[in-house]
VOBA-1610 file (N, C-alpha, C; in pm, whole numbers, padded with zeros to 5 digits, always signed):
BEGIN
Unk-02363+02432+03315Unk-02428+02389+03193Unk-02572+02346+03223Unk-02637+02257+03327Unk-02709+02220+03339Unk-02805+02311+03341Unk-02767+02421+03476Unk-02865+02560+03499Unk-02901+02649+03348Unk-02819+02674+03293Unk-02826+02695+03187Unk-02948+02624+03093Unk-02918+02538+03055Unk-02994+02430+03033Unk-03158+02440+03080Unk-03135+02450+03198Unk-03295+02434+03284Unk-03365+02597+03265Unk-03298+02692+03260Unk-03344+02793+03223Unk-03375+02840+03081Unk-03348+02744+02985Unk-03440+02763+02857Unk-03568+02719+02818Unk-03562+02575+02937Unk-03739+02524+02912Unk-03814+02573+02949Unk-03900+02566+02892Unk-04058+02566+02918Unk-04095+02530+03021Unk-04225+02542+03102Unk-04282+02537+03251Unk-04295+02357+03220Unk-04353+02340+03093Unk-04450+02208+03089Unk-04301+02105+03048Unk-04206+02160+03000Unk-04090+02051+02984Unk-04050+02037+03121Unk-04021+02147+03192Unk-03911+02144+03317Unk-04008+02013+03376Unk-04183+02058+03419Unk-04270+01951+03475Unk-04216+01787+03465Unk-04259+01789+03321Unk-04209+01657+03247Unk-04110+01604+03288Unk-04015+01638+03267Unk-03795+01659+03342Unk-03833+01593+03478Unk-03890+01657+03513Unk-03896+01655+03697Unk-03958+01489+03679Unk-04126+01484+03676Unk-04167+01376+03619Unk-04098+01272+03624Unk-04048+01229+03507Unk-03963+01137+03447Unk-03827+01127+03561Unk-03774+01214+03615Unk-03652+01185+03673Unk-03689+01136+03838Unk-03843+01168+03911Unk-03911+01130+03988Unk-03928+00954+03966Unk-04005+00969+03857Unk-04044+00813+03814Unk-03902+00699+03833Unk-03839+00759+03730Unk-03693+00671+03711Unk-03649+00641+03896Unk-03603+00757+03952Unk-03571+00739+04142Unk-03603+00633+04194Unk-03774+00678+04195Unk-03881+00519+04276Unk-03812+00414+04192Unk-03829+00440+04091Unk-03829+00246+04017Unk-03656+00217+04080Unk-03554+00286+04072Unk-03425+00205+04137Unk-03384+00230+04256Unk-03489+00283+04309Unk-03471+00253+04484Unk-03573+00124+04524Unk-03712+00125+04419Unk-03784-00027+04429Unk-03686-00139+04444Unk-03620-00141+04333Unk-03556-00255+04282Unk-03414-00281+04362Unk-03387-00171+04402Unk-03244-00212+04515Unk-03330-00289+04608Unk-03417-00216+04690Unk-03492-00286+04799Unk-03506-00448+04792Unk-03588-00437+04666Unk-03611-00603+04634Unk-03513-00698+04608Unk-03464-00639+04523Unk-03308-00722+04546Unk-03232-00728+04635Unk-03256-00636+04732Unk-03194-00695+04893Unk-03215-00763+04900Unk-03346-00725+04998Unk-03423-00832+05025Unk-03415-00984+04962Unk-03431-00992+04857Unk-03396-01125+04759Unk-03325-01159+04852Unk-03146-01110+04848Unk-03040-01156+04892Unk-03059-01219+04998Unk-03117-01187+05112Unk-03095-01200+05228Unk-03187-01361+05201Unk-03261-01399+05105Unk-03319-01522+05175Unk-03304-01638+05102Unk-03124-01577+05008Unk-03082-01695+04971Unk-03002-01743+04994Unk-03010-01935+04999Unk-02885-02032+05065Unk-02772-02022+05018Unk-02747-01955+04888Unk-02577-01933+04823Unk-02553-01850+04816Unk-02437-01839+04895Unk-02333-01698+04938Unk-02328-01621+04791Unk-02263-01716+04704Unk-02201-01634+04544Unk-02362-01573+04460Unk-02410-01655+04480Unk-02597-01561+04446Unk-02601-01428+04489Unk-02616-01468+04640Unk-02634-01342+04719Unk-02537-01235+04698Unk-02413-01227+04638Unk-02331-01114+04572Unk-02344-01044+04507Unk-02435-01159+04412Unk-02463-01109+04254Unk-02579-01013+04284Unk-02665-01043+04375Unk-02767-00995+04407Unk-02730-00857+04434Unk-02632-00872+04534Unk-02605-00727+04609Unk-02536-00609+04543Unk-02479-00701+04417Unk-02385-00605+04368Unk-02482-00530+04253Unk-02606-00572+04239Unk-02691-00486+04154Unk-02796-00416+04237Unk-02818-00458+04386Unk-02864-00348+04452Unk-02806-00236+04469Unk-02613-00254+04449Unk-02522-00128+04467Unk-02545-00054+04382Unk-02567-00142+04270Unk-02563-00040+04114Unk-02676+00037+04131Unk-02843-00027+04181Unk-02962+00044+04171Unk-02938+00193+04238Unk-02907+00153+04413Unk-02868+00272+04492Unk-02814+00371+04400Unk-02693+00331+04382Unk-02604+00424+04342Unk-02640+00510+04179Unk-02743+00448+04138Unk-02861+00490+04009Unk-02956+00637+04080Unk-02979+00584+04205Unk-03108+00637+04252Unk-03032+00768+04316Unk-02910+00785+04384Unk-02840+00870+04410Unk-02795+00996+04325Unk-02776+00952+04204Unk-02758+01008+04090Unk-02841+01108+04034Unk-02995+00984+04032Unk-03106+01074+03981Unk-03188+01205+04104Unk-03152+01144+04205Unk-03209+01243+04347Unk-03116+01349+04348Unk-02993+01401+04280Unk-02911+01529+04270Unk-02973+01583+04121Unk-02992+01493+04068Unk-03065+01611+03926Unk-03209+01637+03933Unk-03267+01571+04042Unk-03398+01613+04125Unk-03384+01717+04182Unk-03329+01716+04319Unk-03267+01841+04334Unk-03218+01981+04296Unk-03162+01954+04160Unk-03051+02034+04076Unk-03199+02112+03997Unk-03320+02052+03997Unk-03388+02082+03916Unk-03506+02137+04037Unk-03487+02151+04138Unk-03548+02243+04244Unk-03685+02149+04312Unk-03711+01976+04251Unk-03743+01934+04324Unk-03785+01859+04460Unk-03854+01746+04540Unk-03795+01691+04605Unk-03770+01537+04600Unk-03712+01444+04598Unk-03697+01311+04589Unk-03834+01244+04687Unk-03898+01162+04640Unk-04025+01071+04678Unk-03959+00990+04801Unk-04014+00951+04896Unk-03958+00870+05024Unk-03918+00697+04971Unk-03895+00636+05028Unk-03866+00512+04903Unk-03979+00435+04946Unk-04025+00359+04846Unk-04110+00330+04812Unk-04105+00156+04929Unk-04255+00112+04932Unk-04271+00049+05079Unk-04271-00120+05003Unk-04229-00251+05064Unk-04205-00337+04999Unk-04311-00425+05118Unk-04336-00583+05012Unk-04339-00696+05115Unk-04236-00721+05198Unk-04291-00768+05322Unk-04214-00817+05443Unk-04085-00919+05362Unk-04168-00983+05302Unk-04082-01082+05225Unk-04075-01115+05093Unk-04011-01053+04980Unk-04022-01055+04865Unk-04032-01235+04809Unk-04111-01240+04737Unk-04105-01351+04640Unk-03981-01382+04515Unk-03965-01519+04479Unk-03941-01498+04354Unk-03999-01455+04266Unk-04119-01489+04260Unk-04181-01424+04151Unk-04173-01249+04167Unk-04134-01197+04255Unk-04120-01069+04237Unk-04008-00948+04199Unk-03871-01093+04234Unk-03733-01106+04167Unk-03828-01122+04037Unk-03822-01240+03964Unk-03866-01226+03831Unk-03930-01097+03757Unk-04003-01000+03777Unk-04055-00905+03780Unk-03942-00774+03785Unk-03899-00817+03822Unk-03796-00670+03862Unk-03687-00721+03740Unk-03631-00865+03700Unk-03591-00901+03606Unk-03640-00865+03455Unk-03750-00852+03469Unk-03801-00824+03342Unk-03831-00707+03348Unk-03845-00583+03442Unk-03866-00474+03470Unk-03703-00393+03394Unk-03590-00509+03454Unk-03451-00433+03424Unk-03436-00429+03221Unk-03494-00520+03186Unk-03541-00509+03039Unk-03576-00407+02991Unk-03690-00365+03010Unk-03765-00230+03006Unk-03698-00088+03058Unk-03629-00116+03179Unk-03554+00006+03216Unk-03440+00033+03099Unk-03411-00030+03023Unk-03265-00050+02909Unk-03346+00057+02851Unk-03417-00004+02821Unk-03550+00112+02717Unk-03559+00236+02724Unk-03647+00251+02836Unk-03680+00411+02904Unk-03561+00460+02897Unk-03416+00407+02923Unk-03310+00485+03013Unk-03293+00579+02858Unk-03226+00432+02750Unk-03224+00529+02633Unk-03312+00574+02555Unk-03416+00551+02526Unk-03509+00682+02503Unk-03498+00815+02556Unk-03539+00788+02729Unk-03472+00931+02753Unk-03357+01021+02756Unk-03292+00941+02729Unk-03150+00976+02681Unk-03142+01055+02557Unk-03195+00975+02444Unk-03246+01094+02299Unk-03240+01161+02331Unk-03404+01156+02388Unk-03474+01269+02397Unk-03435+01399+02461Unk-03316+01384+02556Unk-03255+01481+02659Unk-03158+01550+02570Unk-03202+01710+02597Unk-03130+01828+02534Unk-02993+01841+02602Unk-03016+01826+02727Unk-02888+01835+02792Unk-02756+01744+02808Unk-02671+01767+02746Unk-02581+01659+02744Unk-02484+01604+02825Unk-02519+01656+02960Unk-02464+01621+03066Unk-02576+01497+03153Unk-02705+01550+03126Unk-02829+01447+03160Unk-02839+01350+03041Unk-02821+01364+02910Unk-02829+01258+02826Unk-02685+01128+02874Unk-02591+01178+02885Unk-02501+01100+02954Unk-02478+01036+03050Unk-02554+01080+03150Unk-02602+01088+03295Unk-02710+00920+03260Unk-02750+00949+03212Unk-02906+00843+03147Unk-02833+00730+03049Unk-02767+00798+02961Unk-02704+00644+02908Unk-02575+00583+02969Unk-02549+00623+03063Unk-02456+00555+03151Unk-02532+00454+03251Unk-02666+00526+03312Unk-02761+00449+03408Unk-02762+00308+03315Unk-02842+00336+03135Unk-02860+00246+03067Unk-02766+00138+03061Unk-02620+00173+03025Unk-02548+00092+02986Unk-02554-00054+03148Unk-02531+00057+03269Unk-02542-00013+03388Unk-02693-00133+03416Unk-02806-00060+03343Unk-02882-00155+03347Unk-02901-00290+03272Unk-02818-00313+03164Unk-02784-00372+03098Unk-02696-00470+03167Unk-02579-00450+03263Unk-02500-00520+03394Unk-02609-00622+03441Unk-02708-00543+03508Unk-02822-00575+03614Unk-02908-00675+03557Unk-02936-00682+03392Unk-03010-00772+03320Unk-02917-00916+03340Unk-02800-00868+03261Unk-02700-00981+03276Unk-02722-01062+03385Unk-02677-01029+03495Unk-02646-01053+03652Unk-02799-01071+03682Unk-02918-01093+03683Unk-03021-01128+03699Unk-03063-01232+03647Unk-03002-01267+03513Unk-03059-01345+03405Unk-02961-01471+03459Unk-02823-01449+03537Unk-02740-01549+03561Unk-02776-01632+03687Unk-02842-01509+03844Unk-02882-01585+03899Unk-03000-01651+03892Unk-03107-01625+03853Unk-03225-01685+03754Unk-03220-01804+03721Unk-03086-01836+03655Unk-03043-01936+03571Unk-02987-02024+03667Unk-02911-01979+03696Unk-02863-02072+03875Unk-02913-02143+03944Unk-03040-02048+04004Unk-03123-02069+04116Unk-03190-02208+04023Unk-03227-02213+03920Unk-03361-02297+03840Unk-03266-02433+03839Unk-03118-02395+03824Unk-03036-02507+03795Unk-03022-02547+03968Unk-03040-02495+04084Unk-03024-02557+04174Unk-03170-02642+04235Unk-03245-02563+04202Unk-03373-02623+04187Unk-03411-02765+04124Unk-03343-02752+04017Unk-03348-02853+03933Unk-03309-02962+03990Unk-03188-02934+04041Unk-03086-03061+04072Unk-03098-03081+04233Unk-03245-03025+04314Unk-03279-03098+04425Unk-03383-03194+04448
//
């Protein structure tokens, strides 16, 4: 279905396709990274889960989109290069970044003729929606442990 699919567009859609499914890759291989990272330089074990278990989700986002990269005859971007040591403020950022990804995911989702990639995309969405949650909780945590030192 997909091939199918890819052989009715246009030069300047397939571009676009590629584009967009390039863009989306970097941004959830960024954000696994950082949210490692996060993990690793915090004092609570149950944080650091929450953390990890939405770096699994990012990976496993970015895995997804690097076979319909592929599938679409491109090549996947190298992952993208981080601080030695991420900030909070750069957790925060990627928090409000997972906001915005809800967005893009379904928009492009519409917008996608193919209904194996529109599915593909609102499944990422629904998952980024997890990642907001689970960001917004340790966020909330961390400020409450903060608070109460």
């Amino acid at each position: 279905m997909w091939a199918e699919w890819l052989r009715r567009m246009t030069p300047k859609h397939k571009d676009r396709l590629l584009e967009v499914l390039t863009e989306r890759y970097a941004d959830e291989l960024h954000d696994a990274a950082l949210v490692e990272e996060a993990a690793e330089g915090l004092p609570y074990e149950h944080l650091r889960k929450v953390l990890r278990r939405i770096a699994a989700r990012e990976r496993k986002h970015a895995e997804w989109l690097r076979a319909k990269i592929r599938e679409r005859g491109g090549t996947p971007p190298p992952p993208p290069r981080l601080p030695a040591a991420p900030t909070w403020r750069e957790v925060l950022e990627a928090f409000e970044s997972e906001k915005a990804d809800q967005v893009r995911y379904l928009e492009e989702a519409y917008g996608a003729d193919d209904p194996e990639l529109r599915e593909l995309l609102r499944r990422i969405q629904q998952e980024e929606e997890a990642n907001y949650r689970d960001l917004l909780d340790v966020v909330t945590r961390m400020e409450s442990h903060a608070g109460g030192a």
